[in-house]
Every structure is written in C-alpha cells, then in structure tokens.
N, C-alpha and C positions, 0 to 999 in steps of 0.2 A: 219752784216751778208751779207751786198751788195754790200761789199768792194774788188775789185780786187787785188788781191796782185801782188805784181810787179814783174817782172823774177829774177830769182836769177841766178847771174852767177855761171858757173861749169867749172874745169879745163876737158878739152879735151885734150885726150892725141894724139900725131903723127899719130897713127894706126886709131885712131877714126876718125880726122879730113882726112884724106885721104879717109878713107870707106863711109863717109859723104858727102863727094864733090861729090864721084863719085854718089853718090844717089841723086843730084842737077842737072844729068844732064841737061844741056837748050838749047842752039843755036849752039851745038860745032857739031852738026852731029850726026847721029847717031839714036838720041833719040827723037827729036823738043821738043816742049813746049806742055808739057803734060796738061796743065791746071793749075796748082799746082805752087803757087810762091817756088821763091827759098828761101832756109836757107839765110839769109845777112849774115853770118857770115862764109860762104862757097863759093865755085866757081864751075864749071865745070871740069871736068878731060880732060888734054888736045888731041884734036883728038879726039874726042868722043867716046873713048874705053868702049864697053859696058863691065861692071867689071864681071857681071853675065852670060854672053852669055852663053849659054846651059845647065844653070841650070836647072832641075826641080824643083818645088817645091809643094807639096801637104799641102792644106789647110784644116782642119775639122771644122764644125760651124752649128750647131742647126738652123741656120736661115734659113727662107725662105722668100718668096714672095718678098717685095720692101727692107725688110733689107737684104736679099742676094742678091737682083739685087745692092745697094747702096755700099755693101763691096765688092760686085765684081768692083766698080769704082775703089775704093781704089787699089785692086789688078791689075787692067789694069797701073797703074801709073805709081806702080812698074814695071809692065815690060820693061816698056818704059824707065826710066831711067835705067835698070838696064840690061835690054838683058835674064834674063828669065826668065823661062813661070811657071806662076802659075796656081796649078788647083784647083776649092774649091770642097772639097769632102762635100756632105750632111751626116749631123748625127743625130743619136738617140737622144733622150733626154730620162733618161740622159746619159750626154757624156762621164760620165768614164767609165761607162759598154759599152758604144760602142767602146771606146778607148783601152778597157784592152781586148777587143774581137781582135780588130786590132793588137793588138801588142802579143798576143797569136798566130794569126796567121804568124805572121814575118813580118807584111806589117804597119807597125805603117803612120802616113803622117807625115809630117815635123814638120808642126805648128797646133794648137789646139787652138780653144777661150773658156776660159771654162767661163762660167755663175757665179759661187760660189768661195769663198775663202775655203770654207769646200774641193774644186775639186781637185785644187791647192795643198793643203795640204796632201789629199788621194793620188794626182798621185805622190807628194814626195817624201812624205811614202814608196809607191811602187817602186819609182829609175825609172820611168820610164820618169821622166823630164830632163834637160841639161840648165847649168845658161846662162842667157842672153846672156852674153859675154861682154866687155869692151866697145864696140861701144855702145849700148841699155842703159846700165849703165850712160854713156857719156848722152845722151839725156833725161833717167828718172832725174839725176842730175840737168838738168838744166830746163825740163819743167814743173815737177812734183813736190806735195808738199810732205813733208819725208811722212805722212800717207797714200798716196796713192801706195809709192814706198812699204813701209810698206809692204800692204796688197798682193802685189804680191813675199813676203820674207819665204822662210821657215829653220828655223834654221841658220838665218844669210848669206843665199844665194838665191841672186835674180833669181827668175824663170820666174817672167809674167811682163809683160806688159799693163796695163790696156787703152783700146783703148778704149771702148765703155764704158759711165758713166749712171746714171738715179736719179736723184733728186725725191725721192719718199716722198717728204714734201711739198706737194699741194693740191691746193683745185680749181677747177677749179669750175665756175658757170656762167649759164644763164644770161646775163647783162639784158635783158628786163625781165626778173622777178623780178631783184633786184631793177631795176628802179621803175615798176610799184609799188613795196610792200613799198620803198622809205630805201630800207636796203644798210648797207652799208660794207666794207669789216672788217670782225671782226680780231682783231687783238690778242685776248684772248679764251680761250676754254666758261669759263663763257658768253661773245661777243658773242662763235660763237653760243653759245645753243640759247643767245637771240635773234640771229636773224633768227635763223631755226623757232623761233615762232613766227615772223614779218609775216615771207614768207607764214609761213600755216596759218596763219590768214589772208591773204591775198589771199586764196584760192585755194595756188599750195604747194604740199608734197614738204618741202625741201632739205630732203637729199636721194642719191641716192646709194645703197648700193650693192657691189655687191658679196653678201654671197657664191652665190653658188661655187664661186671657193676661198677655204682658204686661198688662199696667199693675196690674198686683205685682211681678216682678222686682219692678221699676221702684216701687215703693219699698221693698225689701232692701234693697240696694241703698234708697235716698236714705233712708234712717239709718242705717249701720256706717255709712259714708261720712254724715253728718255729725251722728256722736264721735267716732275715728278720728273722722280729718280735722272739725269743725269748721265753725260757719263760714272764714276765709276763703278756704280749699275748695268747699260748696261751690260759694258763687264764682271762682273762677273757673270751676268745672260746667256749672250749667250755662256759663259765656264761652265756652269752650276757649278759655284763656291760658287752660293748662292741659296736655294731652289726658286723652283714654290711656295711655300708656306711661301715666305718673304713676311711681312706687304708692301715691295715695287710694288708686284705686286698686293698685296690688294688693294692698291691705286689707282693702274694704272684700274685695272677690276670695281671696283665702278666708275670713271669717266666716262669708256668707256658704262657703265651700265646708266649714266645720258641720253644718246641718246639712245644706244640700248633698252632701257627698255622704253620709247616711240616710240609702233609703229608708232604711227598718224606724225611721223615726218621722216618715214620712207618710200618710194618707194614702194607701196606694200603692206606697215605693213610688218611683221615680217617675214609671209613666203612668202611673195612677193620677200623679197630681200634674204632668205634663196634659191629662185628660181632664178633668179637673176646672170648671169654671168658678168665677168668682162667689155667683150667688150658692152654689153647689159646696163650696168649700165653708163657707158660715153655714149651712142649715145641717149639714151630715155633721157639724161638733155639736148641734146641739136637738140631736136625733136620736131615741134608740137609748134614752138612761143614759143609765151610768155605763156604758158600752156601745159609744158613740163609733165612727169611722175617724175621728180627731180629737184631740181633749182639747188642744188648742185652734186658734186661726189669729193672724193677725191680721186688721185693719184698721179704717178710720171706724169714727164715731155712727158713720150710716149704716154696720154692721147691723144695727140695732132693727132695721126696715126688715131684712132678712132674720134675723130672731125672730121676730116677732111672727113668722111667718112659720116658727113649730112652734112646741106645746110650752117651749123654756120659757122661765120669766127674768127678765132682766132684773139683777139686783139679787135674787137668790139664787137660780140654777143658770142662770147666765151672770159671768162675772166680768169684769175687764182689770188691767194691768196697766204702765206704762210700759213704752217700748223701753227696753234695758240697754242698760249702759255700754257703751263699750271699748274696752280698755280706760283711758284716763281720763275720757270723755264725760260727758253730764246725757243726762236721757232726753231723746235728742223729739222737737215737736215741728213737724214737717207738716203742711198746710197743704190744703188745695181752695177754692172758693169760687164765686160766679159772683160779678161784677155788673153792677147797671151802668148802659152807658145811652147817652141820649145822641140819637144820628139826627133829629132836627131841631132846631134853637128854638124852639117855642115854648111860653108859660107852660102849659102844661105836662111836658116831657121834664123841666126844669123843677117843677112842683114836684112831681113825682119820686124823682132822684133823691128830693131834700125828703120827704116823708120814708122814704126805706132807707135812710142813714140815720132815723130816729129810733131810740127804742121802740117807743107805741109800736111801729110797722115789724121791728123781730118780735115783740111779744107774741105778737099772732100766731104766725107759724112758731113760734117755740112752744106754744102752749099743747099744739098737735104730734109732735115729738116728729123726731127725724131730720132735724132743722141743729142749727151751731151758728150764731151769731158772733163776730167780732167786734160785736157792739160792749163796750167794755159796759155801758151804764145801764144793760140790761141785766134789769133784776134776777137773779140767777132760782127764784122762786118758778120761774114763769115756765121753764123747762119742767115737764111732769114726774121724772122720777131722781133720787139719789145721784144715780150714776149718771145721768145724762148731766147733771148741775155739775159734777166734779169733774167729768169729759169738758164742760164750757171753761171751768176755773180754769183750770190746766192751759188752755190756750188763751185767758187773756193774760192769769198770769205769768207767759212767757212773755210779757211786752215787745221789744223787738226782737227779741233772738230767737224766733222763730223763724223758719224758713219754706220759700213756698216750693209748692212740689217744682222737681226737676226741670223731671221730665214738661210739663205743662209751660216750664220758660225757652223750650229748645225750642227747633224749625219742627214742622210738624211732622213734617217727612222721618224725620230719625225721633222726634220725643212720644209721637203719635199717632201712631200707624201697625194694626194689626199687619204681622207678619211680615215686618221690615226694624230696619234700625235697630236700635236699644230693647226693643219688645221681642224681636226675636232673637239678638244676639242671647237675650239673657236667656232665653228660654233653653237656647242653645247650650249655653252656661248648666243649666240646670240639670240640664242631660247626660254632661258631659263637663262636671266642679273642677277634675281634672287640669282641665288645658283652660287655666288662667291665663295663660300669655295668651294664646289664639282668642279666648273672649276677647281679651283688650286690642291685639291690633283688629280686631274686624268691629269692635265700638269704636275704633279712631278713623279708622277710616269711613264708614258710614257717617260718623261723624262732620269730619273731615268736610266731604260730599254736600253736607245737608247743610252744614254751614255756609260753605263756598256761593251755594245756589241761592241761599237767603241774602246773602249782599250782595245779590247780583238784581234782585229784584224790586 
C-alpha cells in the first residue's frame, strides 16, 4: 500500500512536445524562473516567445481562503511561462448549477475544477465539456495511473484532468494521549475498537466524530464498506447495481454500529457528535493536551488545514494512522479529488489542462502543504513534512485499487445534499446503530428515488 510506482513512460507526440517546451519556459527571456523545475525531458522555446501572449483565460473553482490563494500560485506560473493572463472566477457550490447558469447566459469561463465524478459526468451529458486535447493526453499518459485517467473519461473521451487528490483513509490522533494510555497504532478495526477502550479507560473519550455535517458520515461508511465488501461490491453499490438492502451493507452498518452504538467512546456521546461539525471534530482532538475532547478523528489528508489551526504539530503531537482493516479485508484508500475540465476548445483552456497534469504545476501547491496530487511523478520531496509525503505514497502506491468517494459518484440528491438521502439516513443511523434494517430500507429507497430521477434526466 506504501509502495511508489515508478513512472511509466508515454509516447509524446511532435505537437505535444513543442506545446510542452514552450510551457518550460526558463532563462530564454521573456518568462525567468518562475519557481517551478523544468520538465527534464523538455527545453525552452528559443527566444523566449511567449506561445500564449494575450490570451485570456477564465478559471471557475469553489475554493476559497488559502486554497484559492495556493491555486492562484499555480495560475501565476502559467502566466509566466506562457504570456497569458488568467482569471479565477469564484463559484457556487454546487458548481454545475453555477456552470449551467453561466453557460445559459453565453458567458461559460474557459476551464472549470469540478469536485465530483457524478459533475463530470452531468456536464457530459449536457455537451457542455471539450476533450483534453492531445497535449493533456500526453501528460495524463505518462503521470497518471489508467484509474485516475479513468475517472476523468466519459464514454471513452477524456474531459478532466485531476489536479487536486484527498486520501480520505485516515485517522489522525493525539500522540500524548496515546503515549500517556500506552496505546498503540491499531492496525485492525477489531485493534482499533481495542484501543478506543485503552484511551477511555485511561480517562480521555477516544474518538471524535463529526456528525453534524453527513459527508463525514458517508466516508465512515465508504472505508469500512470497502475493506468488507471490496472493491467489486463498491462499485456495484455506488451504481446502485446492488440494493441498500444487500446483506453487504448489513455488514458494513453492524461494524460501523460496533462504535456508533457506544456512546462513552464517542465525543460527546451521541448527540454530542450528532452536534459536532467537521472542522470542530479535528481541532477539539488536538486542543487542551493531553486531555483533548477526542484522542482520535478520522479523515482525509486535509485534516491537516484544521490542525494547523491549534498549537499541535503534525508529525509529533499530531500523528495519523491508516484506516484499519476490516475483517479479511486489506486497508482500504477511498479518494475524493477536483478535476479540470475545459467548457471551451481554445489553445489556451487546452494549454492549461496540459500544464496541471504535469508535475512542475503540483509542485506548487504541494510545496504550500494542504494539497495531495495523483500525479505519481511528483517528487514526494516537494510536499513539506514527513507525514504529508507518506499520506501522498500511500495513495499512489494504491495504483488502481483505490476507489473514489461514493458518495461524490451518486445523483446529487441522495449522495449530496445536507439533510436528505444518504447524509441523513446516516446520521439517523448514528442516533439510532440500533435499527439497521430501517437505515437500509430508507437508504434504498431514497436511493431508489434519486436514481430513478437521474435517468430521467
């Protein structure tokens, strides 16, 4: 699982390697040394002919605060090798009702990062996407493992580019909790329940849960579901090819019912962490010493955005885990990521795409931390501390058997949606570990529902 695989080489064609070089520019004039090594396997364009000069190009992206300041790095790079100017528009979330608004009005933006493979898929659907282009191709080729190139394909043509990654199979904990209790990192679901009863015997609630927003849920669910069922059962579950009401998700809802159905090992107890939001559930485990309100939390890798936001340091008083095993299972590496997709055929929307599928363009933001590339040929130096490098190993070395979030491949309606669907059944769940049957028929039939109305559309 913490195996790096090694680049694989990709034929590049004439057209690519020219449009590539010039996106290398370095010392030839023009451009300087933007920060960003160059490709080795490229040069400079001679005279330092900027290939884009007076482009524009308009950017759409849901981010904000430091992950918009950090992709706008990215976006300053390109201008620089390339001569022009890009602009990041802010968007809605979600972004295809913001996108289908834009493009209603005639004024679509160039390039688009969508969050979901479900998005991808919808804007399609809709004709309102344009394929990579040959250069982007060239580079998903040789950086990319075929599942990630995969996940940006509809109907046999590639539309995204996946920039931005998240290893949501972790478990981040308190080191002086674990110290003091003398626990140690469980490597098993069985392990890990045993040492949630080390910790609380030891006088501090060990796990930290943060209900109130369902998509943390959801991810609770995908990872235990995953290692369980495996990857199989997965994909026919998040195609809804197999009911909510398979003895596979009986399985997965009694395991997850082994902790949920102990409050005393819960943040809160039950409606504590029913109250309980996401950013709230990572900062109170690493709040308060060695006598935190959680010793544990699990999530992705961008946990680390929220640490960093008390006094812990990651790597000594902030530690992380893999997600544990469960039953006969392997420890299981559930994805989420935002994908570039380009809504107009133009050089420079096409140029773009091909530069954030090269490393140069993850280095950037890896180097600011809070960032996870699937760029396998990205130098894992380039990420700033220990644990963030072995958080990236971990998901390329799952090559394909990784799987992407769920929830993020269902209708939005049931995979997506505060206080409906899947988000609240579970929460439901959570309240009430109990009545496993009743989660499941009311996630089938919502299911059900959500489906029915996506192929109707």
């Amino acid at each position: 699982m913490r195996t790096t695989l090694r680049p694989r080489k990709a034929a590049v064609s004439m057209t690519a390697f020219a449009a590539l070089a010039a996106l290398t520019l370095a010392a030839c004039g023009g451009g300087g040394d933007g920060g960003a090594d160059k490709d080795p396997g490229t040069s400079a364009p001679s005279g330092g002919a900027l290939p884009l000069k007076g482009e524009k190009i308009e950017v759409a992206a849901v981010w904000t605060g430091p992950e918009q300041e950090n992709f706008t790095k990215v976006l300053k790079e390109f201008e620089k090798r390339t001569g022009a100017t890009v602009t990041f528009v802010p968007a809605q979330d979600p972004i295809v009702n913001f996108l289908g608004t834009k493009i209603a009005g005639g004024a679509p933006p160039d390039v688009a990062m969508l969050p979901q493979v479900g998005a991808i898929q919808q804007a399609a659907a809709q004709k309102w996407l344009k394929p990579v282009g040959p250069d982007a191709e060239a580079q998903l080729a040789a950086n990319y493992s075929r599942g990630w190139q995969e996940l940006g394909a509809v109907g046999g043509t590639q539309y995204g580019v996946y920039f931005k990654a998240a290893n949501k199979s972790l478990v981040w904990y308190n080191s002086a909790v674990f110290e003091n209790a003398g626990a140690t990192e469980p490597k098993t679901w069985k392990e890990f329940l045993a040492t949630a009863e080390t910790i609380s015997a030891s006088g501090v609630t060990p796990v930290s849960v943060g209900g109130a927003d369902g998509w943390t849920l959801t991810d609770w669910f995908e990872n235990v579901y995953l290692s369980q069922a495996g990857p199989a059962k997965y994909d026919q579950l998040a195609k809804h090819e197999i009911k909510w009401t398979d003895p596979s998700v009986t399985a997965a809802l009694t395991t997850l019912a082994e902790l949920f159905g102990k409050p005393a090992l819960l943040a809160g107890g039950t409606s504590g962490a029913l109250q309980t939001e996401y950013p709230t559930s990572v900062t109170q485990t690493f709040t308060g010493g060695d006598q935190p309100k959680g010793a544990m939390v699990f999530e992705g890798d961008f946990a680390a955005v929220n640490i960093a936001q008390t006094k812990a340091k990651i790597g000594t008083d902030a530690k992380v885990f893999p997600f544990p095993t469960v039953g006969a299972g392997s420890s299981p590496v559930v994805t989420g990521g935002d994908a570039a997709v380009a809504l107009k055929d133009t050089k420079g929307a096409k140029a773009l795409l091909a530069f954030l599928a090269s490393p140069d363009a993850a280095k950037i933001w890896a180097a600011e931390g809070g960032f996870l590339s699937p760029n396998k040929n990205l130098d894992p130096a380039a990420y700033p501390n220990d644990v963030q490098r072995e958080i990236a190993k971990a998901l390329i070395g799952a090559g394909d058997s990784f799987r992407f979030d769920m929830s993020d491949q269902m209708p939005q309606s049931f995979g997506g949606t505060p206080g409906k669907g899947e988000w609240k059944a579970l929460q439901d769940f959570l309240k009430n570990p109990k009545d496993i049957a009743g989660a499941q028929a009311r996630l089938e039939a919502d299911a059900e529902k959500a489906y029915r109305a996506a192929a109707k559309s």
